[in-house]
C-alpha positions as CSV (number, residue, x, y, z in Angstrom):
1,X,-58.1,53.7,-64.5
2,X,-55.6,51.8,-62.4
3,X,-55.9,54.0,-59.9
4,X,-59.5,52.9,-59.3
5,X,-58.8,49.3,-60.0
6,X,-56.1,49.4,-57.4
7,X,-58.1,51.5,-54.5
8,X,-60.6,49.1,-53.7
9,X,-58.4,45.9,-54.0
10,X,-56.4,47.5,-51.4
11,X,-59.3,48.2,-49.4
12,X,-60.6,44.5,-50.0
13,X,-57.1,43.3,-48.8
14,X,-56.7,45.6,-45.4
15,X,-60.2,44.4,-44.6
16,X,-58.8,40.7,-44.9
17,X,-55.9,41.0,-43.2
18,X,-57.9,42.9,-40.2
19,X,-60.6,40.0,-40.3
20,X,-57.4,37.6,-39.8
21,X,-55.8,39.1,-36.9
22,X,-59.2,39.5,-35.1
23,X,-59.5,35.6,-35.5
24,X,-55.9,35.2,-34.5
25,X,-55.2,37.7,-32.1
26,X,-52.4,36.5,-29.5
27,X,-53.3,36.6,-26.1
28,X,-50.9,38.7,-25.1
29,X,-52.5,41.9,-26.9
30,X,-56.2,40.7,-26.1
31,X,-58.5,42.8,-23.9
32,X,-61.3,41.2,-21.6
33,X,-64.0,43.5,-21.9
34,X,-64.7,42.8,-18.2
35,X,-61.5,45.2,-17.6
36,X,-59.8,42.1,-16.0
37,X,-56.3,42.1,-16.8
38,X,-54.4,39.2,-16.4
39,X,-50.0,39.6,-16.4
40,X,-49.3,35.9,-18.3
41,X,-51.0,33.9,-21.3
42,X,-50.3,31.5,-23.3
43,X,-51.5,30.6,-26.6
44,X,-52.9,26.8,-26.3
45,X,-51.8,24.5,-29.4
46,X,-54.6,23.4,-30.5
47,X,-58.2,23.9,-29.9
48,X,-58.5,28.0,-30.9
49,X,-57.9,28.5,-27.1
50,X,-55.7,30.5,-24.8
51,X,-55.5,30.7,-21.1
52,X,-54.5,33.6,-19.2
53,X,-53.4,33.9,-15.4
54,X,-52.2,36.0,-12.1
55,X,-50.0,33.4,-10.2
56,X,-49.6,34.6,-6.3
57,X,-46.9,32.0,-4.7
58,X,-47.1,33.6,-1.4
59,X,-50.9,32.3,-1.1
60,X,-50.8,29.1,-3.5
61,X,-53.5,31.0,-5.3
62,X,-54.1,31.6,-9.4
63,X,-56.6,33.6,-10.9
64,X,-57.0,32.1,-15.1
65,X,-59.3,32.7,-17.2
66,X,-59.7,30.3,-20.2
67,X,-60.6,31.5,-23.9
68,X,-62.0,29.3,-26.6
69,X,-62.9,31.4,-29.7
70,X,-64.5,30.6,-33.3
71,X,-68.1,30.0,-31.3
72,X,-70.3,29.0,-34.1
73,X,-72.8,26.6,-32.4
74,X,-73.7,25.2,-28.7
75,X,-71.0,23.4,-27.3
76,X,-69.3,22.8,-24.0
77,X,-65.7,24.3,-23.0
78,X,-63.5,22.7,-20.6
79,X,-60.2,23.4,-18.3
80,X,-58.9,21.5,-16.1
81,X,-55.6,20.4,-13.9
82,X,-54.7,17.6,-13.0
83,X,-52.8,16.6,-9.8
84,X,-52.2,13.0,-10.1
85,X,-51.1,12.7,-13.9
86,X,-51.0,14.4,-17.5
87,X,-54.0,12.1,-18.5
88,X,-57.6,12.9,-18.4
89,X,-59.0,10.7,-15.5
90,X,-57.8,12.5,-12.1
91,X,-58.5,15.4,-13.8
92,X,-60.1,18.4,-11.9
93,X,-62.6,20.3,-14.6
94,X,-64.2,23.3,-14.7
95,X,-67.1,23.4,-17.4
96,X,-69.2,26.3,-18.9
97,X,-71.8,25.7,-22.2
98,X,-75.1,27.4,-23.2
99,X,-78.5,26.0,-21.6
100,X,-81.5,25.4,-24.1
101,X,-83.4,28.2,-21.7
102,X,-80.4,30.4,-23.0
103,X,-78.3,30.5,-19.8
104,X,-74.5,30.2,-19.3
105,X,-73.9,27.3,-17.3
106,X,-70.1,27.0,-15.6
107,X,-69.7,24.6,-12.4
108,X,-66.8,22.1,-11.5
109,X,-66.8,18.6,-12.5
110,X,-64.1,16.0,-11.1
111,X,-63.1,13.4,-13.8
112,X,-63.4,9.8,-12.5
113,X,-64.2,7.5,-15.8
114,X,-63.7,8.2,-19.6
115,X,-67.2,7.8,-19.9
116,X,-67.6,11.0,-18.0
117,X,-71.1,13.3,-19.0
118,X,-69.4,16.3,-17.0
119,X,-71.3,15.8,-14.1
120,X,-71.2,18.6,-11.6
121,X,-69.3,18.1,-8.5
122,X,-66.5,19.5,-6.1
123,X,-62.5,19.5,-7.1
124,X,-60.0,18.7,-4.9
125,X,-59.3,21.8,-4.4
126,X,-61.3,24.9,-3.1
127,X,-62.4,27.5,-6.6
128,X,-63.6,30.9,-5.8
129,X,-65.0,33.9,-8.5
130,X,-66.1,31.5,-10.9
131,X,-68.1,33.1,-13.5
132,X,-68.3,33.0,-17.3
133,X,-69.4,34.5,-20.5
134,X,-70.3,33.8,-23.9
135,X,-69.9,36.8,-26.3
136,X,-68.5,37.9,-29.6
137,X,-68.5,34.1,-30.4
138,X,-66.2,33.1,-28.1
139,X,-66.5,32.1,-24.7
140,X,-64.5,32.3,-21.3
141,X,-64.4,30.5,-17.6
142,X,-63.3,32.9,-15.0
143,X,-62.3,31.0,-11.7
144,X,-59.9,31.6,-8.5
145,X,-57.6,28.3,-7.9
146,X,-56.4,27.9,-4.4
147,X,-54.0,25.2,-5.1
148,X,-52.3,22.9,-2.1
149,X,-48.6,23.5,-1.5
150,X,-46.2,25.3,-3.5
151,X,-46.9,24.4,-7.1
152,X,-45.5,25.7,-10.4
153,X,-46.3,23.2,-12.9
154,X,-49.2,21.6,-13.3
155,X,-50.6,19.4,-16.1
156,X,-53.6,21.2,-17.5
157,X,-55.8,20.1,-20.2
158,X,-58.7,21.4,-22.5
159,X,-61.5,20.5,-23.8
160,X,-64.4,21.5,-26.4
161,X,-67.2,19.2,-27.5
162,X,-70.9,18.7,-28.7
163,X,-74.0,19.1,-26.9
164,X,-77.6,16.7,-26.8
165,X,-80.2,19.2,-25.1
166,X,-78.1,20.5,-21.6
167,X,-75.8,17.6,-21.5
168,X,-72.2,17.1,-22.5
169,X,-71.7,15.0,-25.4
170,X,-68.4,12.9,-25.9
171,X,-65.9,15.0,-27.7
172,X,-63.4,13.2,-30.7
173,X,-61.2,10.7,-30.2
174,X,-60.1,10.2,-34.0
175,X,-56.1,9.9,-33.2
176,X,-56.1,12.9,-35.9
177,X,-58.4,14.7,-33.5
178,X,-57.2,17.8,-31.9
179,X,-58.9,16.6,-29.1
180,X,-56.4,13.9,-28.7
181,X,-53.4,16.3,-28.0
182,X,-55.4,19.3,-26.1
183,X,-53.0,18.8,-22.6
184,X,-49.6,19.2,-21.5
185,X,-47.8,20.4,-18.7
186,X,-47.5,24.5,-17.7
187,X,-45.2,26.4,-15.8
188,X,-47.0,29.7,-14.1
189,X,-43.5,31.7,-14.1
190,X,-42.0,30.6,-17.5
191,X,-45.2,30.5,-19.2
192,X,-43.9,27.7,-21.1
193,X,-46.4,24.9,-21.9
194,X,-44.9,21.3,-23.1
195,X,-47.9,19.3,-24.8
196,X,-48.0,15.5,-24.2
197,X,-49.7,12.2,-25.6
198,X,-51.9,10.1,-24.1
199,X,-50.1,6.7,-22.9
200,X,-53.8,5.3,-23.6
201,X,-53.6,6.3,-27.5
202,X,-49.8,5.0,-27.5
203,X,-51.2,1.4,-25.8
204,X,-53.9,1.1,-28.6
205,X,-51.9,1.8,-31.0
206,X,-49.3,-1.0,-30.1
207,X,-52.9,-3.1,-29.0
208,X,-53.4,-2.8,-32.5
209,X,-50.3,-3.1,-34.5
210,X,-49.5,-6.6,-32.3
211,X,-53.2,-7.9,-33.4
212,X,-53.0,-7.1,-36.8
213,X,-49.5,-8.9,-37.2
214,X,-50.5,-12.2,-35.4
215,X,-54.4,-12.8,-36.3
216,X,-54.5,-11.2,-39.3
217,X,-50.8,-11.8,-41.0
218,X,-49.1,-14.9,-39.1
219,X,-51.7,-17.1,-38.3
220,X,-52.8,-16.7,-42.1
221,X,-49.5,-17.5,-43.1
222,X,-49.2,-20.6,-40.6
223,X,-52.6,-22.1,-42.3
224,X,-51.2,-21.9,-45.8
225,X,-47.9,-24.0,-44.6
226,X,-49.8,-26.3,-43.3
227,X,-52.6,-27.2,-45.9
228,X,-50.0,-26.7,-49.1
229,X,-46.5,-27.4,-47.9
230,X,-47.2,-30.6,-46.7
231,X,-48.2,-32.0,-50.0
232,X,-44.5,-31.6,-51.3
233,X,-43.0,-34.6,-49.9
234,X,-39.5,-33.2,-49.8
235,X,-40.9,-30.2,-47.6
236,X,-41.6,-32.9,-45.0
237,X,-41.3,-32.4,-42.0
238,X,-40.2,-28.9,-42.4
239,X,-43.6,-27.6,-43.5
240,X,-44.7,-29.0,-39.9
241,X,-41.9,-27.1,-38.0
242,X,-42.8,-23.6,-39.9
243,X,-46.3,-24.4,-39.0
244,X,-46.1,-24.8,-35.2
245,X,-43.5,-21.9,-35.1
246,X,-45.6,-19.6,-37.2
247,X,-48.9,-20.2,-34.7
248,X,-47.2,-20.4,-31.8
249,X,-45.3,-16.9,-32.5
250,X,-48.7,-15.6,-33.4
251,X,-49.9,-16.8,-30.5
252,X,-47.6,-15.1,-27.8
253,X,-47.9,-11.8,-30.0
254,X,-51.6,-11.9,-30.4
255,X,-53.0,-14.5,-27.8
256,X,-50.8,-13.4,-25.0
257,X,-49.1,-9.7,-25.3
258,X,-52.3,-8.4,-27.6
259,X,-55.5,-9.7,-25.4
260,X,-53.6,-8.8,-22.6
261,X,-53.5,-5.2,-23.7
262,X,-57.1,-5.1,-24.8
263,X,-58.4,-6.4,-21.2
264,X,-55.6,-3.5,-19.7
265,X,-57.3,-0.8,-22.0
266,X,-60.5,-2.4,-21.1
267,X,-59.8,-1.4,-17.3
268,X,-58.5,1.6,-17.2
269,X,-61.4,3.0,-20.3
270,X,-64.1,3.0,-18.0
271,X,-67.7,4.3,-19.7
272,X,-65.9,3.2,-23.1
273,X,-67.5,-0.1,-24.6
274,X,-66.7,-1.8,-27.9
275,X,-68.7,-5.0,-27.3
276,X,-68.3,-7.2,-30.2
277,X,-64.9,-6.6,-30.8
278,X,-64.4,-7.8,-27.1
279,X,-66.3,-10.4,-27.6
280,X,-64.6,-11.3,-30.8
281,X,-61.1,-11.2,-29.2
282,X,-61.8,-13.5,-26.4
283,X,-63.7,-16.4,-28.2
284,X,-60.2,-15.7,-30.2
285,X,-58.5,-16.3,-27.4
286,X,-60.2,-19.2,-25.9
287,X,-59.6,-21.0,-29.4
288,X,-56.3,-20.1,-29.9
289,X,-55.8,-21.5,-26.3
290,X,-57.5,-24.9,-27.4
291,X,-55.1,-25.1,-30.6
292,X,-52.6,-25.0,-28.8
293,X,-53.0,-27.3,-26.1
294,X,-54.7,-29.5,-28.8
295,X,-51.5,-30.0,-30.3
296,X,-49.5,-31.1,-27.5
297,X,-52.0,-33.9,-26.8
298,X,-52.7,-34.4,-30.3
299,X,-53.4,-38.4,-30.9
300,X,-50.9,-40.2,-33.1
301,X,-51.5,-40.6,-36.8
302,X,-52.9,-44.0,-36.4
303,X,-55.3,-43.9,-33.4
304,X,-58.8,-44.2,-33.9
305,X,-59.3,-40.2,-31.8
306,X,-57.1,-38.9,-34.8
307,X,-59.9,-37.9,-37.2
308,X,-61.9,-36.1,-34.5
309,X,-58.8,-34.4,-33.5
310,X,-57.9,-33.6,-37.1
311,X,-61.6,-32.2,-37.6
312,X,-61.9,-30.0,-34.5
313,X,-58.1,-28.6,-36.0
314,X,-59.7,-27.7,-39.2
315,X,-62.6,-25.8,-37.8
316,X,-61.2,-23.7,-34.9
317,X,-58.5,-23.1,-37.6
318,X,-60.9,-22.4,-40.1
319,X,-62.9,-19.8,-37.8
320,X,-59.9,-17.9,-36.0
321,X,-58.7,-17.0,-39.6
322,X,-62.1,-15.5,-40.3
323,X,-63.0,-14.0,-36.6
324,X,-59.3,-12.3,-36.2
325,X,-59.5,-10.6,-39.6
326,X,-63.1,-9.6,-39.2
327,X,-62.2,-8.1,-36.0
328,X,-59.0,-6.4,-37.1
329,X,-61.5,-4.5,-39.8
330,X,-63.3,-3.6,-36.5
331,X,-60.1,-2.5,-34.8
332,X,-59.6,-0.2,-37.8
333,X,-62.7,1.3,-37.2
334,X,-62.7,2.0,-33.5
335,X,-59.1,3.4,-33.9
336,X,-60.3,5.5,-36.9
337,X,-57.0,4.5,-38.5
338,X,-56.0,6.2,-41.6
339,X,-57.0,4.6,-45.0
340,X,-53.7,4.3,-46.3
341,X,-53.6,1.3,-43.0
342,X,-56.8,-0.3,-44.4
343,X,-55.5,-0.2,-48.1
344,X,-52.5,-2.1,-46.6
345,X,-53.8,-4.4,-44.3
346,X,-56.2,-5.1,-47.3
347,X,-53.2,-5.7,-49.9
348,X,-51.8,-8.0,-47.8
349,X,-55.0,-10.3,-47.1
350,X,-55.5,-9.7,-51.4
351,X,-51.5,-11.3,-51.8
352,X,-52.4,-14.1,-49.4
353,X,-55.4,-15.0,-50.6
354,X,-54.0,-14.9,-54.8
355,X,-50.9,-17.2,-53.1
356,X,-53.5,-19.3,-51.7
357,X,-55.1,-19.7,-55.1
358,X,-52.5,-20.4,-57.1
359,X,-51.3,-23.4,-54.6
360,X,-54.8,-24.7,-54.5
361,X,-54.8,-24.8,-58.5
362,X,-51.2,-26.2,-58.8
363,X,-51.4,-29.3,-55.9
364,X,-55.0,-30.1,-56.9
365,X,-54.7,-30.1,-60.7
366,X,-50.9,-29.7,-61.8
367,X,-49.5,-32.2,-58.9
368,X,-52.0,-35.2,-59.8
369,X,-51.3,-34.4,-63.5
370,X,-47.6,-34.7,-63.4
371,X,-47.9,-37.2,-61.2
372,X,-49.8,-39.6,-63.7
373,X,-47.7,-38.4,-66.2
374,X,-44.6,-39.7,-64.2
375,X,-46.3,-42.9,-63.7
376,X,-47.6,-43.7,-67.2
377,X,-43.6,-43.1,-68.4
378,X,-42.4,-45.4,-65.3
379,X,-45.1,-48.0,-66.5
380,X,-43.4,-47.5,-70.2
381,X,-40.4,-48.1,-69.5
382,X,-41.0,-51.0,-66.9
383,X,-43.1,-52.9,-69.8
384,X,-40.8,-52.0,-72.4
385,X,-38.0,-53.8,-69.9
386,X,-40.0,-56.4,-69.6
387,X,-40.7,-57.2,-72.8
388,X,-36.7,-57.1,-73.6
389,X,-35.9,-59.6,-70.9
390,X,-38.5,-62.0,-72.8
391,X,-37.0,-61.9,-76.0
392,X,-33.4,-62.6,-74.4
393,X,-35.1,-65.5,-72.8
């Protein structure tokens, strides 16, 4: 009975295993069914691709052929070098996706902005045999490079993404994307390919780490000291010294190093917009900039300007607090940051605003109440002193 039990479980399992390596298979043992045969490949990281090559340094020329496999749906497949720098604008493309009409597009598409829709175009250098297919779900870009002077590493990148109708859609650019880490630099004698990161990903990271500390942590902080602190007479005038140290702090962190950052990321993301959350930062930025030259022409305590001054305080105050954490929510968002950031962020705002509570409840009903208790015992004891030096008398 085992026997029969054991037969097909086998049979199940070999069928599995086979299913696996089909969906695995290296490129070194994989046959183009074209009979091309290419003498180097390399696995690619991420993205269920390989690419495959003939390097000739005699004649600056390479023959690749890129593979992306687990074809399931229409979508566009990319490879490209590029000359100038690991990143993706500079980048010389060459694109191949299904048409509506059922057609295999593949042309070459230089990368000028990040808001590229693949548009067809000539490289910077010359391709020849460039061909394609799309078979066995998987698809690959045949092409002849003819590259300018003696290269043997190159920064290469790859791409897959969506389709609307016969144009390329933006792929992901969640930080956990695979998208995100699809280039790196490749040797044609070694094989050996080094993945990087994109500077761009690293800036908005630290864009975003900088904001979040001074809107959304510092300047909060700041505005506590100044509304509570003050009402303890012995904190006086050190509450005013945390004050301006805590804006001012914020302010070089978030006013200066953090907006400049956005408007650098701004420039070089070209076809990217995030228009509130620019918006956002900058009226943050102009009032930031008005607090703080506010203060060094603040009126004194008794001029007749002091109340204006003291109101316009409170209300640009009042709304950077509320537009820098509303924006750092929308920072979360366009970074797709990771909930476990949001949960903090959000624990820290909850703590603030409990601290803030508390304060409000003890120096609007505690303070006054001890203080009138104080005073109805100094009024005691003043009559009871009284009355003794009139009976001596």
């Amino acid at each position: 009975m085992a026997r029969y039990v054991i037969f097909p479980m086998a049979i199940f399992l070999a069928f599995c295993m086979l299913s696996c390596i089909a969906q695995q298979q290296p490129c070194a043992t994989y046959k183009f069914s074209n009979n091309k045969q290419f003498f180097s490949c390399s696995d690619l990281p991420v993205l269920s691709s390989s690419l495959h090559w003939n390097y000739h340094p005699s004649s600056n020329r390479v023959d690749v052929a890129f593979r992306h496999t687990g074809v399931t749906d229409r979508r566009w497949i990319a490879w490209a070098i590029n000359p100038t720098s690991g990143g993706m604008i500079g980048s010389q493309a060459i694109v191949s996706f299904l048409r509506t009409d059922g057609e295999l597009a593949v042309y070459t598409s230089p990368i000028t902005s990040y808001g590229t829709r693949l548009e067809q175009g000539n490289l910077s250098f010359p391709v020849l045999d460039l061909s394609a297919t799309n078979q066995n779900n998987e698809m690959i870009i045949y092409a002849s490079l003819e590259l300018h002077g003696n290269i043997i590493t190159i920064n290469n990148l790859w791409q897959v993404g969506p389709m609307s109708e016969n144009t390329p859609m933006m792929h992901s650019v969640t930080p956990s994307s695979p998208n995100v880490k699809s280039m790196g630099s490749l040797d044609f004698l070694s094989g050996r390919i080094t993945t990087t990161r994109s500077s761009s990903s690293t800036l908005r990271n630290i864009h975003g780490i900088l904001n979040t500390v001074s809107w959304g942590i510092l300047m909060p902080i700041g505005a506590v000291i100044a509304r509570y602190l003050k009402k303890f007479e012995s904190a006086d005038p050190l509450w005013f010294y945390l004050h301006v140290s805590c804006q001012l702090l914020a302010y070089i962190l978030g006013g200066l190093a953090g907006f400049g950052s956005g408007i650098f990321l701004g420039a070089r993301s070209h076809g990217i917009e995030h228009g509130s959350h620019k918006i956002i930062g900058i009226v943050l930025f102009c009032l930031a900039t008005a607090q703080v030259f506010g203060g060094l022409v603040r009126p004194d305590k008794d001029s007749k300007y002091r109340p204006f001054f003291n109101w316009f305080h409170l209300l640009a105050g009042c709304s950077t607090l509320i537009l820098g954490i509303f924006n750092i929510y929308k920072g979360f968002d366009i970074l797709h940051a990771a909930k476990f950031w949001r949960l903090a962020y959000s624990g820290v705002i909850l703590t603030l605003l409990l601290a803030t509570l508390l304060l409000e409840i003890c120096t609007r009903w505690c303070m006054p109440v001890a203080k009138r208790s104080m005073s109805d015992t100094v009024d005691k004891n003043t009559s009871t002193v009284v009355a003794l030096a009139a009976m001596e008398v």
